[in-house]
C-alpha positions in Angstrom: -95.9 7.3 62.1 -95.5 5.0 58.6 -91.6 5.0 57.3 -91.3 5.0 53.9 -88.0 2.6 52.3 -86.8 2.7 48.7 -85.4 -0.4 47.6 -83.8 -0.1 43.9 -82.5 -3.6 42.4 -81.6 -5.3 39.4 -81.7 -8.7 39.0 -82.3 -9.8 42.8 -85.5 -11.4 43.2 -84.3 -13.9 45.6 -82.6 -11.3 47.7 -85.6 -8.8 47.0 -87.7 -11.5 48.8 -85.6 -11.5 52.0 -85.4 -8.0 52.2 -89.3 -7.7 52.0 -89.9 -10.5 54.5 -87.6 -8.7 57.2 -89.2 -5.3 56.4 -92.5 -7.1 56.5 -91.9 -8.1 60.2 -90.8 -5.0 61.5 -92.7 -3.7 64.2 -93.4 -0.2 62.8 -95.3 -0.4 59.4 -93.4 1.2 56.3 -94.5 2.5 52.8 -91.9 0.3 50.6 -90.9 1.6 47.2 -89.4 -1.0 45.2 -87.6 0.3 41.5 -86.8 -2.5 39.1 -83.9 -1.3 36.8 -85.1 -3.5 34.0 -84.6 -6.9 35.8 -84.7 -10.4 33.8 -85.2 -12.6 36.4 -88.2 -13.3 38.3 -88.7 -10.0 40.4 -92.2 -9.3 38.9 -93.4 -12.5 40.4 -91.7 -11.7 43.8 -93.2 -7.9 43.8 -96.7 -9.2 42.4 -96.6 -11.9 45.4 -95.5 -9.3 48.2 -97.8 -6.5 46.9 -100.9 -8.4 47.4 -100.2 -9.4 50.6 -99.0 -5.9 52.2 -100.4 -3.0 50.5 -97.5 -0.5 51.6 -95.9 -2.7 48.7 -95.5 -0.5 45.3 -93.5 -1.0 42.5 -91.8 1.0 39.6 -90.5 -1.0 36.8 -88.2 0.2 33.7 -87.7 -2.0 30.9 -84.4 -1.1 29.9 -81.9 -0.8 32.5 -80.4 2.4 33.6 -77.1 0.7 34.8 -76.7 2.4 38.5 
């Protein structure tokens, strides 16, 4: 049974990166569904990193924030 986890952020590509590692080493594998709200900082890099490496790994981005 695969979980699936949606992740939104803005702005936390540090964080992000925790939060990825942890779900990474979870026992149980899980789809992960990450939605940039139009970050600035360097989440793409974070996302492009993580995505290669575990392939449950997608990514939405918007390029203008929605402010949630």
């Amino acid at each position: 049974m695969t979980s699936s986890v949606v992740i939104r952020t803005r702005n936390e590509a540090d964080r992000l990166r925790l939060t990825l590692t942890s779900l990474a080493c979870q026992s149980q594998p899980a789809e992960i569904i990450v939605v940039n709200d139009g970050s600035t900082d360097h989440i793409n890099q974070v996302l492009t990193e993580f995505s290669a490496d575990f392939p449950l790994v997608t990514f939405n981005r918007s390029l203008t924030s929605t402010k949630f």
